[in-house]
C-alpha positions as CSV (number, residue, x, y, z in Angstrom):
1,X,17.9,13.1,5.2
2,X,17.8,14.3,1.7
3,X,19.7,12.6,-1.2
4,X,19.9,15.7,-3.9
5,X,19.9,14.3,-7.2
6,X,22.0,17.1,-9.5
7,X,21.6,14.8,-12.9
8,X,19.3,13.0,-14.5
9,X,18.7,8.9,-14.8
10,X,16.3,8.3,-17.5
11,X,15.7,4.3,-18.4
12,X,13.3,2.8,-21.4
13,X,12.1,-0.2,-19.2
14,X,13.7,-0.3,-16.0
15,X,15.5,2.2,-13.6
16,X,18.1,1.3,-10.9
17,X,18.6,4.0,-8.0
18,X,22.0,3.4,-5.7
19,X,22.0,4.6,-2.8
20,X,25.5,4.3,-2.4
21,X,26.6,5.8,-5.5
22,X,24.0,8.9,-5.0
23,X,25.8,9.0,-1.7
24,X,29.2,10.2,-3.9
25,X,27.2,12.8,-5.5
26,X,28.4,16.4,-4.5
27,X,25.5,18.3,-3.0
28,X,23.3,20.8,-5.7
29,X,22.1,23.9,-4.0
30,X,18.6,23.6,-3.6
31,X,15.6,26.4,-3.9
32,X,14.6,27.8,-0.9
33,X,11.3,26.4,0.0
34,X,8.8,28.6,0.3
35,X,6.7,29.2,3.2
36,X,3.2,27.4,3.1
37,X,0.6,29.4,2.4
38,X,-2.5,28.5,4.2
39,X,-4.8,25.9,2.4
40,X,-8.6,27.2,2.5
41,X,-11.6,24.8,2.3
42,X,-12.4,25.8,-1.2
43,X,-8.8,25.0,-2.1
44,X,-9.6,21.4,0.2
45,X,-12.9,21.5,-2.0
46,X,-11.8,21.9,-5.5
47,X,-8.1,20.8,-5.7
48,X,-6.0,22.3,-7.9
49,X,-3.4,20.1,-9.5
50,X,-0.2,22.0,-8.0
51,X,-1.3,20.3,-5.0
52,X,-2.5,17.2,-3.2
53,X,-4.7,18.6,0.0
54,X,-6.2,15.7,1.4
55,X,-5.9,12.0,1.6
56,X,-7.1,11.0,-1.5
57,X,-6.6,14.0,-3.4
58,X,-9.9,14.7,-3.4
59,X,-12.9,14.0,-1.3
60,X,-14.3,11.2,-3.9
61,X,-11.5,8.6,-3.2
62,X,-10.8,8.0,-7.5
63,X,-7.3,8.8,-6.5
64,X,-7.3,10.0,-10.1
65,X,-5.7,13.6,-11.3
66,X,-6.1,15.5,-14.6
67,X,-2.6,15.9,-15.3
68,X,-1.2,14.1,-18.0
69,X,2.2,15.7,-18.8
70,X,3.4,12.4,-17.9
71,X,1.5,10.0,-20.5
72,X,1.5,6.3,-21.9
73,X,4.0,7.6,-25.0
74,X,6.3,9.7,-22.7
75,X,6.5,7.8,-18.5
76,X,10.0,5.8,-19.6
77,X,11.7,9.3,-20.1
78,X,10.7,10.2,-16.0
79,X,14.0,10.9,-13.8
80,X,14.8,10.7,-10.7
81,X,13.8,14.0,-8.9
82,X,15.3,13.3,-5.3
83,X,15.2,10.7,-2.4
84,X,14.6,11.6,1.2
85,X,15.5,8.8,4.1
86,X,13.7,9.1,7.4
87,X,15.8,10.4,9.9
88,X,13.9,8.0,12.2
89,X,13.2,4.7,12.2
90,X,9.5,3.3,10.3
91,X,7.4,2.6,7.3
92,X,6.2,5.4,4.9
93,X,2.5,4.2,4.8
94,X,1.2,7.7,4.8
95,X,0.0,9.7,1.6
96,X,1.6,12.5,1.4
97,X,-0.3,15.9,1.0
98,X,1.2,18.7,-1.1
99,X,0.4,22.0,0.1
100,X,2.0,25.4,-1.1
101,X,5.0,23.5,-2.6
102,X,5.7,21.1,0.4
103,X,5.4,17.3,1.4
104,X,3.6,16.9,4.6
105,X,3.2,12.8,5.7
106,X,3.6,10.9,9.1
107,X,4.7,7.4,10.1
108,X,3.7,6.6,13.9
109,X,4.0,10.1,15.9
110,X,6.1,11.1,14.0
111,X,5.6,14.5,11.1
112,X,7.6,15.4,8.3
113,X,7.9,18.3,6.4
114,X,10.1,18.4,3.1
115,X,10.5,21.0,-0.2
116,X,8.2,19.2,-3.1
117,X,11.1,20.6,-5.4
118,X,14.0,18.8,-3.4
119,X,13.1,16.9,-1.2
120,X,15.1,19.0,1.6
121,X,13.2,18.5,5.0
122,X,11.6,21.5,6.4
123,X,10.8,20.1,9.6
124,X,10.5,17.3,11.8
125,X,8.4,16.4,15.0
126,X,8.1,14.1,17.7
127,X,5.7,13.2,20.1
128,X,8.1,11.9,21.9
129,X,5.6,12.0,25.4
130,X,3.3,9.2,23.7
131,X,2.6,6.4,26.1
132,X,3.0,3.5,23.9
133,X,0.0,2.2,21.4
134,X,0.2,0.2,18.5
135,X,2.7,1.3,15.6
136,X,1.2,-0.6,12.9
137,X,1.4,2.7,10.7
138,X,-0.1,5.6,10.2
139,X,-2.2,7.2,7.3
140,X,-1.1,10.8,7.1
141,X,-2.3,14.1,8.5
142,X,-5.0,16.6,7.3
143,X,-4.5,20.5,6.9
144,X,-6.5,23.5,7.0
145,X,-5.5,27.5,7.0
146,X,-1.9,27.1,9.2
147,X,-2.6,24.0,10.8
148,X,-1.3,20.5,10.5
149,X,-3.4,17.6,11.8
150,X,-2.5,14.1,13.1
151,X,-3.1,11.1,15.1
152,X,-1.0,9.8,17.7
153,X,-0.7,6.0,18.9
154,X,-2.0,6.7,22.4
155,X,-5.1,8.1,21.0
156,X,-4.2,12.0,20.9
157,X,-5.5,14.5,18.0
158,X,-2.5,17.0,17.4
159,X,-1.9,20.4,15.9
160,X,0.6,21.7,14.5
161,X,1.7,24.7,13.0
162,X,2.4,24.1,8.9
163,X,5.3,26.7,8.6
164,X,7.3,25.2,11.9
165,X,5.7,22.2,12.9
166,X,5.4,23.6,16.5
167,X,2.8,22.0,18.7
168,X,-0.5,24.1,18.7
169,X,-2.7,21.7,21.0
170,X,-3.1,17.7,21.7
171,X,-6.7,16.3,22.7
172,X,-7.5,13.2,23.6
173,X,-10.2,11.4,21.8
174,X,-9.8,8.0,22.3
175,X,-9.0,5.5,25.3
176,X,-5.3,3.9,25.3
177,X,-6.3,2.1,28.5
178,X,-9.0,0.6,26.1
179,X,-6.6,-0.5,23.9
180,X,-7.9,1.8,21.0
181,X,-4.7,3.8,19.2
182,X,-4.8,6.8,16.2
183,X,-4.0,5.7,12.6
184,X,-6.2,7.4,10.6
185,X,-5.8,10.4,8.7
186,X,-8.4,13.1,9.4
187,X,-10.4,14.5,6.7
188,X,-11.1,18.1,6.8
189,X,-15.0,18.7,6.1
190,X,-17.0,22.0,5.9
191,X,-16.0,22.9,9.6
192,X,-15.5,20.0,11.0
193,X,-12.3,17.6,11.0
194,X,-13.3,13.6,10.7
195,X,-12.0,10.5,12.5
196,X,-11.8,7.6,14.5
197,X,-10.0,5.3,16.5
198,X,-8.2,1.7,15.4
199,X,-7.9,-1.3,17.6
200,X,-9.7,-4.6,17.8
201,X,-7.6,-6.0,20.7
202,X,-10.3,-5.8,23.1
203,X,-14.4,-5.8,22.5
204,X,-15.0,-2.2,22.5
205,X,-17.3,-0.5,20.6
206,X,-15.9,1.6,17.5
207,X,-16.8,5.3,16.5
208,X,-16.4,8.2,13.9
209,X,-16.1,11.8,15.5
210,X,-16.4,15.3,14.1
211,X,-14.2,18.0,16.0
212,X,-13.4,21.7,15.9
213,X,-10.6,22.1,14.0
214,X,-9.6,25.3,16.4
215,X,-9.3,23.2,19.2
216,X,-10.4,19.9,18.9
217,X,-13.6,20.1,20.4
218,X,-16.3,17.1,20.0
219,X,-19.2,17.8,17.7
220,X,-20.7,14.3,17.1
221,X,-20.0,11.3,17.6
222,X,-21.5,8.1,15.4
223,X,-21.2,4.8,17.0
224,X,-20.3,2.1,14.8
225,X,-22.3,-0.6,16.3
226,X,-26.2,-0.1,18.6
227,X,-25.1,1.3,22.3
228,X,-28.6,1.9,24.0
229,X,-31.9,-0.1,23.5
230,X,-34.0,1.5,20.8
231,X,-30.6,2.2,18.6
232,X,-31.3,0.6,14.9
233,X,-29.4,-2.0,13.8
234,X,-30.0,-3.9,17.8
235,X,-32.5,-6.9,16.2
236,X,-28.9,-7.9,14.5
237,X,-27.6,-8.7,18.0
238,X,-28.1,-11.1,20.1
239,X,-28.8,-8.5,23.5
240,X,-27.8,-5.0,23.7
241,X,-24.4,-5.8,26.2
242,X,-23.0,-8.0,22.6
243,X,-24.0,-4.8,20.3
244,X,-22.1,-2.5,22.9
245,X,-18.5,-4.0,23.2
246,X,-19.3,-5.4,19.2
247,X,-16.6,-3.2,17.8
248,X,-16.4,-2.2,13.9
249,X,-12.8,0.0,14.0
250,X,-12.1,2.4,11.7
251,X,-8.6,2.0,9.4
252,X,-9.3,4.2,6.5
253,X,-9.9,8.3,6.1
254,X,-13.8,8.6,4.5
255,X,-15.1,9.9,1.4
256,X,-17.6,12.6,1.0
257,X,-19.8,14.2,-1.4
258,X,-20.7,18.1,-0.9
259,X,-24.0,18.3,-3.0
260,X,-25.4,15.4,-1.0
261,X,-23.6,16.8,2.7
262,X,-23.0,12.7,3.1
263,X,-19.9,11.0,4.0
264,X,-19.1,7.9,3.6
265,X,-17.5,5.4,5.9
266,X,-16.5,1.8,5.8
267,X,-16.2,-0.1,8.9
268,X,-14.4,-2.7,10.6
269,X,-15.1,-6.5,11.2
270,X,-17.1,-7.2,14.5
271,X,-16.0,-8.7,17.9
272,X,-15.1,-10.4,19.5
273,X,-13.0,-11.5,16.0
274,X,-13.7,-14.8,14.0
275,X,-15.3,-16.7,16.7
276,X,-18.7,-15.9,17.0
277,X,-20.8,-17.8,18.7
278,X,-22.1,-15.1,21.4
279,X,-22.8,-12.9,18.5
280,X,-25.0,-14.6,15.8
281,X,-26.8,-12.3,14.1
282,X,-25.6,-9.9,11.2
283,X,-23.6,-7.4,13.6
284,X,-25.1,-4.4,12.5
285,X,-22.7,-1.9,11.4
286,X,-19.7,-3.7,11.4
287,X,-18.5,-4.5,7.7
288,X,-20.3,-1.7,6.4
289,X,-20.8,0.9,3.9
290,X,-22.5,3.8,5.6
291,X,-23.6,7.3,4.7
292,X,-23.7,9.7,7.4
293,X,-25.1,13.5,7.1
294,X,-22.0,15.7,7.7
295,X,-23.6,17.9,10.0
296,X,-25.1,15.8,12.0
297,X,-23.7,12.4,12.5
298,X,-26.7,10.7,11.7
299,X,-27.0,7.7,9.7
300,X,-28.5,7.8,6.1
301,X,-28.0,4.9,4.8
302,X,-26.0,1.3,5.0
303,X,-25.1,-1.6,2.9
304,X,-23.4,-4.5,4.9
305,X,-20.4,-5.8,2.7
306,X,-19.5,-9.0,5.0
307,X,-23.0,-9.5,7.0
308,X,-21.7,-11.5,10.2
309,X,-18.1,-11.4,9.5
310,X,-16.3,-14.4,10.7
311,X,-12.7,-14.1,9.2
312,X,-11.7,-11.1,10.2
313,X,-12.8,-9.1,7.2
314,X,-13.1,-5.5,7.8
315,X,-15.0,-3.9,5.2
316,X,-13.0,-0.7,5.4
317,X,-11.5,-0.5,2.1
318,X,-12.3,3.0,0.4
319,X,-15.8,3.5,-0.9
320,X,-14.7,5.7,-4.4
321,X,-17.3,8.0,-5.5
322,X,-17.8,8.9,-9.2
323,X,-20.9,9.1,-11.7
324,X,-21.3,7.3,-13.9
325,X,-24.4,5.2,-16.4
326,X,-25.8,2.1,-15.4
327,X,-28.3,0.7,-17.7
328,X,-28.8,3.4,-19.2
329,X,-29.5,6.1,-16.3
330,X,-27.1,8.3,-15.0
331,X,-26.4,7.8,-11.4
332,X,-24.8,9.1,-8.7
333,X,-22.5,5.7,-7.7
334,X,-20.5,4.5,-5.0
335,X,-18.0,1.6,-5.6
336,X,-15.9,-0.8,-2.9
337,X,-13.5,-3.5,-3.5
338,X,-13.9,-5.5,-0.3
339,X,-11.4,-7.0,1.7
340,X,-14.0,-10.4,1.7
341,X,-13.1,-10.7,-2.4
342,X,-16.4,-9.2,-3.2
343,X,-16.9,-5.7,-5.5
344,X,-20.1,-3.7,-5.0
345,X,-21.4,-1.2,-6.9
346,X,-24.1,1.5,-4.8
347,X,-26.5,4.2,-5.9
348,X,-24.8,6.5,-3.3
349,X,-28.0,8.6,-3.0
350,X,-30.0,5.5,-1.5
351,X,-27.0,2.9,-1.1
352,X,-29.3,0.3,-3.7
353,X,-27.0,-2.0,-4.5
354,X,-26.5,-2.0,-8.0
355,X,-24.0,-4.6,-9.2
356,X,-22.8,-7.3,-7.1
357,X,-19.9,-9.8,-7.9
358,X,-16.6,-11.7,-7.1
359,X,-13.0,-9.5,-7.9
360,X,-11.3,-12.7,-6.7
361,X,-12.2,-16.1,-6.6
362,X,-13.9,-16.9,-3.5
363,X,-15.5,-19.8,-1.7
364,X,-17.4,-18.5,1.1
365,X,-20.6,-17.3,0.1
366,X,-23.4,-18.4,-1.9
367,X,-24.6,-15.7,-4.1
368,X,-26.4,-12.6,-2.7
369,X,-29.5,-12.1,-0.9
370,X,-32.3,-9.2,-2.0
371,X,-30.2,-6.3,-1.0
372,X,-27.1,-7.5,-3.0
373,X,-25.1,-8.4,0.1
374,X,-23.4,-11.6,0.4
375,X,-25.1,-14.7,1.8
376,X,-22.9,-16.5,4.2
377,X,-22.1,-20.7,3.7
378,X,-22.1,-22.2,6.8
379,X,-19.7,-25.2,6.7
380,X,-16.8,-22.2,5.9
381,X,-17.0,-20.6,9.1
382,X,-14.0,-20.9,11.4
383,X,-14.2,-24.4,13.1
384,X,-12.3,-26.3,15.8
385,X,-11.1,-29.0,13.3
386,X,-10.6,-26.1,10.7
387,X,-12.4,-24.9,7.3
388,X,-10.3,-24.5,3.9
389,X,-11.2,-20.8,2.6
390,X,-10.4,-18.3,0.3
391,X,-9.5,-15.4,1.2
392,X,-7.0,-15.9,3.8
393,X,-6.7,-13.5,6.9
394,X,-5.2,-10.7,4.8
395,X,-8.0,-10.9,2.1
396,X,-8.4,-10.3,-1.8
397,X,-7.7,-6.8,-0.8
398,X,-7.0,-4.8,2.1
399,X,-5.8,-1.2,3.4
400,X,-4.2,-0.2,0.5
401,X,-6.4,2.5,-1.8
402,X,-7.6,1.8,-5.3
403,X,-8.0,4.2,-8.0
404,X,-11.0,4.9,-10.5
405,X,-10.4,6.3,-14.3
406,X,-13.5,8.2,-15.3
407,X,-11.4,8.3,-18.9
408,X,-11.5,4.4,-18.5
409,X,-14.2,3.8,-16.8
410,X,-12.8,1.0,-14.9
411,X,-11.7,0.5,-10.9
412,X,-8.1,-0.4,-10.3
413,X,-7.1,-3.1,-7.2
414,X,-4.2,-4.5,-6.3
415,X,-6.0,-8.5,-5.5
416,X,-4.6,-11.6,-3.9
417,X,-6.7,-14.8,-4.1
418,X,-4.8,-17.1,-0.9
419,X,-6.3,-20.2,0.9
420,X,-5.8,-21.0,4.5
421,X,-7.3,-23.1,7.2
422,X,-9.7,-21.0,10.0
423,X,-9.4,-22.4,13.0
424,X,-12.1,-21.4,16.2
425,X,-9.9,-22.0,19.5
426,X,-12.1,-20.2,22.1
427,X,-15.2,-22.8,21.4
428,X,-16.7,-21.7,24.4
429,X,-20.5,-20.3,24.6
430,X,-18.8,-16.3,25.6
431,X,-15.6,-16.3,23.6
432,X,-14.1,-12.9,24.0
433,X,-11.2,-10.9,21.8
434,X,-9.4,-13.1,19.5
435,X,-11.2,-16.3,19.5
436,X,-9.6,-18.2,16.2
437,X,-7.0,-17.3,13.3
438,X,-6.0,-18.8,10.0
439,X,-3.5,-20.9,9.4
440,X,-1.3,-22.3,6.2
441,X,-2.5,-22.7,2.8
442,X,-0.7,-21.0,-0.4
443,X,-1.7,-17.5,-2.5
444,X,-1.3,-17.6,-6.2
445,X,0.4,-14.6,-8.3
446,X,-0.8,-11.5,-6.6
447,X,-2.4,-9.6,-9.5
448,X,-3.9,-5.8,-10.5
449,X,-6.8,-6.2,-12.0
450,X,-9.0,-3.7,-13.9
451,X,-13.1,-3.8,-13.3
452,X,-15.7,-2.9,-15.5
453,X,-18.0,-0.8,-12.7
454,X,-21.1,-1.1,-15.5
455,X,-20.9,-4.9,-14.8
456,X,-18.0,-6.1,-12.2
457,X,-16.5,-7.8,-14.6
458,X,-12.6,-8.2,-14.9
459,X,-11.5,-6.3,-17.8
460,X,-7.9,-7.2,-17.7
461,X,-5.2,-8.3,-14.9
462,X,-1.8,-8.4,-14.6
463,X,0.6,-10.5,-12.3
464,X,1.7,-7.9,-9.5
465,X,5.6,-8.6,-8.6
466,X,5.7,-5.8,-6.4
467,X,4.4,-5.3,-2.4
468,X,1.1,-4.0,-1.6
469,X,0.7,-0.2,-2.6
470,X,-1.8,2.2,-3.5
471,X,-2.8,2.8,-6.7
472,X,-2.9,6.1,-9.1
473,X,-4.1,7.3,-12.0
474,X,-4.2,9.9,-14.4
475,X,-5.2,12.0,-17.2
476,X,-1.9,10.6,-19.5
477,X,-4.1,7.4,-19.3
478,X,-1.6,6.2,-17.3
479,X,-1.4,4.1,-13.9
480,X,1.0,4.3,-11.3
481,X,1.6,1.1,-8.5
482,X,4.2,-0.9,-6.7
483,X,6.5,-3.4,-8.8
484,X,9.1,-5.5,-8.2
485,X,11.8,-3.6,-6.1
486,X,10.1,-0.5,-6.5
487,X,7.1,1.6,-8.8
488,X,5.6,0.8,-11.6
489,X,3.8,2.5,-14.9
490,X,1.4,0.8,-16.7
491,X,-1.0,1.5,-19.5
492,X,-5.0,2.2,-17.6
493,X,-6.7,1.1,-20.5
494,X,-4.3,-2.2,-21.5
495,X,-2.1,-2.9,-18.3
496,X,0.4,-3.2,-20.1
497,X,3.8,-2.5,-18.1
498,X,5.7,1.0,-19.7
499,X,8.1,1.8,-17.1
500,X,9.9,0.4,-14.0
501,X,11.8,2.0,-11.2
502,X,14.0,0.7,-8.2
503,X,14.2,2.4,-5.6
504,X,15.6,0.1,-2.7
505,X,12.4,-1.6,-2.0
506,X,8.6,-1.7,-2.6
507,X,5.8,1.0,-2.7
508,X,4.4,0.6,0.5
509,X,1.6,4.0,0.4
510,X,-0.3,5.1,-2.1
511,X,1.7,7.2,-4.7
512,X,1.0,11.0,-5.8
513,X,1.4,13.4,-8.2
514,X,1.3,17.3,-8.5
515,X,2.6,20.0,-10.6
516,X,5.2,22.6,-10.2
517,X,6.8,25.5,-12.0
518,X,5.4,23.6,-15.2
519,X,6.8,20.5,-14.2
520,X,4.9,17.2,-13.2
521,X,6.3,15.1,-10.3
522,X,5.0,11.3,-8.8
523,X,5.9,11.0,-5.4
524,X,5.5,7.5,-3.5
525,X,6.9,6.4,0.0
526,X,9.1,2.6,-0.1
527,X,9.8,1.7,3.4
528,X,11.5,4.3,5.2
529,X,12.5,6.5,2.3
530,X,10.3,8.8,-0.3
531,X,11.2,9.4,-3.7
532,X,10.5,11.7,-6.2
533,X,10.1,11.3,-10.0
534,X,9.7,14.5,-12.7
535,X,8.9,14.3,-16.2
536,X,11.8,17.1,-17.3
């Protein structure tokens, strides 16, 4: 429900929000919301910054907007705009988009509409005829003209309509019976909406799809991992039957670039997961970097981030598209901070790997072969007496998106350097699903840390008191992230901390911002409730 919020908290270093005395507040009369107008592809395209329209704001994945209302000098005189608690149980992991002056985000089949301005809900639905799935969380929904896209947990695409958020149509496009379920957000490109299905319960093989936004129609299909003999990437298994159930899941929307037509997808760790010794090989395109043509589905281009991942890596973390100078050429580049503790650095015309280092403190590899990719050591496999590693099962990074400054020219993480012990407890010659896990060990301060993309060197970090959120930043030269109890400004060029905010518990998506009647708002999700800030 909405919390209206008639006056103002401001705070120099640290805001408290309580619910309970909010709760006393008498109720303001808010603006009507407007109806939605329909969002076109050149709006989707070429964002305007009274609006958020896809995922990442954009299709180049900088999270990074050119509003700077909000600044370094001016973030601690911000105010609480309005809450709005889920009516229903679950975890905001979504990113919100902002369309037409409304919130549109999901947690697990569930939709929510609310005024931008107020925070009052709009509408609400439920798929309440799911058949079960996995309710880890949910990314958010795309939107074209009218229509409001999601995934569902048992593996349906839905429509609805933006103005009521009645059910258009539901299409199947992935197996529950297979153990795959719907997490990711679609991404709206040219005419085509893209996605794929999570899961890595079972070996199945994992895909990206393009489908008519009308009706949800397949157009292609990409498979993640070699399905028939003659499919590239096969010599990487060890027969074609381990390549087909070698799965590679999808957990993150993709990027794209228009003047190249490619988009860009990261992929999951292979299967079955950590043990591995029925798939030696480098498990071609699992823990990848890969550039597909967006009419076609076909592969351009791949750069393996984890080559024969054994610890449960994924390499899905966003691949963040800016341009930029390396050595003195302009490029077109392409930059990931990998769950594996590794950053990377493509030309994303050719996928050349063109810097190649360690974010976090690892002790897994050693060094990187001719194609910049990590070389694998041995004795820190998973074993059956167990191998000390670092990072742990969660890695230096995971789902949570980064953010690139082309003012600073550095890439933003949120990084966790942990050790456990990997055990292998299927040792058997066909191990199948989950074969090993990590155990124990200890993390040090979680940190955000600032990389120079030129070089991959750290250029400042900061201990991280706060969960694990997404990361935004803008034109005031200022960044926006989880801290303790709540959000957090900071300085993009320095780090240094300019503004705190409680808000009954951690960021747990990746925070927004837009403007509105002349007025600039940041918007992020903490557990079951989203909150609003506005620079009066």
């Amino acid at each position: 429900m909405r919390t209206p919020v008639p006056w103002t908290l401001t705070a120099g270093c640290c805001l408290l929000v309580s619910a309970a005395l909010l709760a006393q507040q008498p109720a303001s009369q808010p603006r009507a919301a407007e109806a939605p107008a329909a969002l076109t592809l050149a709006q989707i395209e070429k964002p305007s910054t009274d609006s958020w329209p896809t995922y990442n704001g954009d299709y180049s994945g900088r999270r990074f907007s050119t509003l700077a209302k909000i600044n370094a000098s001016n973030v601690k005189n911000v105010s609480l705009a309005w809450l709005y608690d889920l009516p229903a149980a679950g975890t905001i992991k979504a990113t919100p988009l902002q369309v037409g002056g409304a919130l549109y985000f999901t947690t697990p089949n569930h939709v929510y509409a609310v005024d931008a301005r107020t925070g009052q809900e709009l509408w609400h639905f439920n798929f309440a005829r799911s058949r079960g799935g996995i309710q880890i969380g949910n990314r958010g929904v795309a939107i074209l003209g009218s229509t409001v896209y999601f995934t569902t947990t048992d593996c349906n695409l839905v429509a609805l309509d933006i103005r009521t958020g009645v059910e258009k149509w539901a299409k199947e496009f992935c197996s529950i019976e297979m153990m795959y379920y719907g997490s990711v957000a679609p991404v709206v490109v040219k005419d085509k909406l893209i996605l794929g299905p999570s899961g890595d319960d079972l070996d199945v093989p994992a895909y990206l799809e393009a489908r008519n936004p009308e009706n949800g129609d397949l157009i292609w299909r990409w498979y993640v991992t070699p399905q028939k003999e003659g499919d590239a990437g096969l010599d990487t298994w060890p027969n074609l039957d381990m390549a087909k159930h070698g799965g590679g899941m999808m957990w993150q929307p993709v990027t794209y670039d228009p003047a190249l037509n490619h988009i860009y997808v990261t992929t999951g760790n292979p299967q079955p997961v950590v043990a591995f010794k029925n798939r030696e090989g480098a498990n071609l395109y699992t823990a990848s970097i890969v550039a597909l043509d967006a009419d076609t589905g076909k592969m351009v281009w791949h750069f393996q981030s984890s080559p024969h991942d054994t610890h449960d890596w994924d390499a899905t973390q966003t691949a963040v598209l800016f341009d930029g100078t390396i050595e003195g050429k302009p490029r077109k580049l392409l930059a990931q901070a990998s769950r594996n503790g590794h950053f990377f650095v493509l030309d994303r015309t050719t996928g050349k790997a063109l810097v190649s280092s360690d974010y976090a403190k690892t002790n897994w590899s050693l060094g990187y072969d001719a194609n910049g990719e990590p070389k694998q050591n041995p004795d820190k496999r998973p074993q059956v007496a167990g191998a000390l590693v670092t990072p742990n099962q969660g890695g230096a990074t995971n789902w949570y998106p980064p953010s690139f400054s082309p003012q600073t020219g550095l890439f933003y993480v949120n990084a966790t350097r942990a050790f456990s012990v990997w055990y292998i407890y299927d040792a058997s010659d066909n191990p199948m699903g989950w074969g090993g896990t990590d155990r124990g060990g200890y993390s040090e301060q979680p940190e955000l840390k600032a990389i120079d993309y030129k070089t991959g060197k750290i250029r400042w970090s900061i201990p991280r008191y706060g969960g694990n959120s997404g990361i935004l930043t803008t034109a005031g030269n200022v960044l926006f992230n989880a801290a303790a109890g709540g959000i957090g400004a900071y300085n993009a060029t320095t780090g240094e901390p300019l503004w705190n905010a409680r808000v009954g518990g951690t960021v747990t998506n990746g925070p927004i911002t837009y403007e509105l009647d002349g007025l600039q708002y940041v918007v992020a999700g903490a557990g079951s409730r989203l909150v609003a800030f506005v620079l009066n």
